[in-house]
Legacy VTK file of the C-alpha trace (Angstrom):
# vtk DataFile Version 3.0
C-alpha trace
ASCII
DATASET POLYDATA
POINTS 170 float
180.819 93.036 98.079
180.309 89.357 98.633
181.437 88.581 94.835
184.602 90.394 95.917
185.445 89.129 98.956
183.987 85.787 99.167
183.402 84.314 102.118
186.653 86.114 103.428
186.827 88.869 106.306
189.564 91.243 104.891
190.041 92.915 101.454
193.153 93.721 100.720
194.322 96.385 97.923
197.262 97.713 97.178
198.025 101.474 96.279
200.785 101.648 93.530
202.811 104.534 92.753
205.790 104.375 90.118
208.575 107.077 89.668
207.436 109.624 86.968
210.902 110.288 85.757
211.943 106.801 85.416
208.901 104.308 85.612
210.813 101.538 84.282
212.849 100.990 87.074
210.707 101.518 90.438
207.637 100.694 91.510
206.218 101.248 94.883
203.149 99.486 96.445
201.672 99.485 99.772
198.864 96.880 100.495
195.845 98.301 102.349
194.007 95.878 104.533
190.067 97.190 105.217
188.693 94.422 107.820
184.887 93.701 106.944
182.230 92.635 109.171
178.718 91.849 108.227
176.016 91.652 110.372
173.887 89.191 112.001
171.257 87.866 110.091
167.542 87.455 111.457
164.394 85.917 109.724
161.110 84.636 111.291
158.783 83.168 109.087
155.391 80.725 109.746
153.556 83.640 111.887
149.733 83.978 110.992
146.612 85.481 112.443
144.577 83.423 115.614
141.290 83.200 116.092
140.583 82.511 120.053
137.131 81.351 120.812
134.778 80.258 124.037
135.250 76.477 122.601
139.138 77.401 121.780
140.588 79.976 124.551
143.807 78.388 124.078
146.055 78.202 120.148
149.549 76.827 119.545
151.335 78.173 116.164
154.654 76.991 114.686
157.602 79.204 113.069
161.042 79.442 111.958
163.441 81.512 113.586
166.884 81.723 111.593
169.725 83.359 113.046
173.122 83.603 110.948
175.019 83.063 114.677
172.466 80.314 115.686
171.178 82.622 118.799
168.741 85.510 118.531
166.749 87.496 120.929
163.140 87.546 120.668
160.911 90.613 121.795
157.245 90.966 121.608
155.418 94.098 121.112
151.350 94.620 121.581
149.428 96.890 120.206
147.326 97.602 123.263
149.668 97.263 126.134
152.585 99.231 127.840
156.086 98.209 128.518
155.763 96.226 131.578
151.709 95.700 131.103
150.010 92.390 130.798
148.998 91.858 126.890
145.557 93.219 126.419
142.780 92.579 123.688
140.657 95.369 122.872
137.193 95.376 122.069
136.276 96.941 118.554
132.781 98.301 119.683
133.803 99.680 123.596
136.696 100.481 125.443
136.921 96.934 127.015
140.139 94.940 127.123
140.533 91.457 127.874
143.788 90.322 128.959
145.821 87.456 126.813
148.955 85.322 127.486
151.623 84.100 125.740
154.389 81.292 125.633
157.535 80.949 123.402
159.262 77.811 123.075
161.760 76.126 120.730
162.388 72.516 120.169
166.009 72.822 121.990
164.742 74.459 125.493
161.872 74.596 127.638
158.982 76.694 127.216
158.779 80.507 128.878
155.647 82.202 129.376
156.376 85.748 128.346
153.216 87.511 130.655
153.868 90.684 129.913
154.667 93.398 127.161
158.302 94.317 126.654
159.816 90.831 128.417
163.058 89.909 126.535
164.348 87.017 127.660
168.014 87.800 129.227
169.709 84.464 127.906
169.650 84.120 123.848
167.418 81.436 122.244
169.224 78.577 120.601
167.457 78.356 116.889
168.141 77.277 113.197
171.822 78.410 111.848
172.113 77.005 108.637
168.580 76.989 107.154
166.695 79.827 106.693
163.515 78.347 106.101
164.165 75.242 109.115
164.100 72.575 106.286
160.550 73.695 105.578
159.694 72.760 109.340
160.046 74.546 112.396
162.107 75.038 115.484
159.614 77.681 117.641
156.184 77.484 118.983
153.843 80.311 119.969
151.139 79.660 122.011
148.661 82.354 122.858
145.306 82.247 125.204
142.748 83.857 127.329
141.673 83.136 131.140
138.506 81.175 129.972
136.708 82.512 133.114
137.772 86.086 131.904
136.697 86.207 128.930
133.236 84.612 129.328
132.422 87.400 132.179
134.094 90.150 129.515
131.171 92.125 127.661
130.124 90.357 124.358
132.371 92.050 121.855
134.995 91.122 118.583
138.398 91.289 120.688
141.766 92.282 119.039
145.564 92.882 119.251
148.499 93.052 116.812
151.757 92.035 118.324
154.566 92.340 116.857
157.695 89.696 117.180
160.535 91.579 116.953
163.609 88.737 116.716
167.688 90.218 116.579
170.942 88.283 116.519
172.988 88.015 119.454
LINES 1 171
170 0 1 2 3 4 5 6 7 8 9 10 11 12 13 14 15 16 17 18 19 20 21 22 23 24 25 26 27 28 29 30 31 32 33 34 35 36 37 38 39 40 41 42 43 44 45 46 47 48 49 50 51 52 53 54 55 56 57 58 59 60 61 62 63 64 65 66 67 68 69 70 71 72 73 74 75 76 77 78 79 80 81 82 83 84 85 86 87 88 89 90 91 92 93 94 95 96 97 98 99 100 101 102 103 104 105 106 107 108 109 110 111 112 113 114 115 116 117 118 119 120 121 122 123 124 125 126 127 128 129 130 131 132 133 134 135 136 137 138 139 140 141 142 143 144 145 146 147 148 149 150 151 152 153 154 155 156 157 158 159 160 161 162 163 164 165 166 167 168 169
């Protein structure tokens, strides 16, 4: 579709019909106008895994967020928490969890710590509109860490989460 219609919004074709009898002499045509839409476009890119420890309770990581309308909404899913539930690591060995927090920030607006599962933020995030890949740099910061007094009263264990960024136009 895009090598037919460009960068334009409509396609336009026209149904033709001639007389049978005489097709020489009339032709009929009748445009058809289908109005096409695409999509917003999402990608986040630059996430990797992070390694808390006692001497590093606290890690910052950088990504891209690329919206094709230059706002997207950002939604973060844990593994072992509910909607509405702080983020929670688990412990591979017990049934211990250790809670973890999160902020999001971009390089165009302040930071928001996101404290619990399910938080959207209401107002769309202002990110990268014309490069997917943020000129090879970034526009977003995660940063993720653990009450330091928590954790070193939390039972010796290998804690764990997967959380999921979940990022939509808007």
């Amino acid at each position: 579709m895009k090598d037919l219609l460009g960068n334009e919004k409509n396609l336009e074709i026209f149904l033709v019909g001639a007389d049978a009898q005489t097709p020489l002499y009339y032709w009929k045509s009748l445009p058809i106008i289908i109005s096409i839409s695409r999509p917003g476009e999402v990608k986040i890119s630059g996430l990797d895994d992070v390694t808390l420890t006692p001497s590093s309770p606290k890690v910052t990581m950088d990504a891209c967020i690329y919206s094709s309308t230059g706002q997207a909404g950002v939604f973060l899913d844990g593994m072992h928490s509910q909607t509405g539930e702080a983020f929670q690591l688990k412990a591979s060995g017990s049934s211990n969890y250790l809670p973890y927090f999160l902020s999001l920030g971009t390089n165009k607006t302040s930071t928001k710590d996101i404290l619990y599962e399910g938080f959207e933020e209401a107002k769309p995030w202002e990110v990268e509109k014309k490069n997917e890949h943020c000129n090879n740099g970034s526009n977003t910061f995660f940063t993720v860490w653990v009450d330091p007094d928590e954790a070193a009263s939390a039972p010796e264990d290998t804690y764990s989460d997967t959380l999921t960024v979940i990022v939509t136009p808007k």
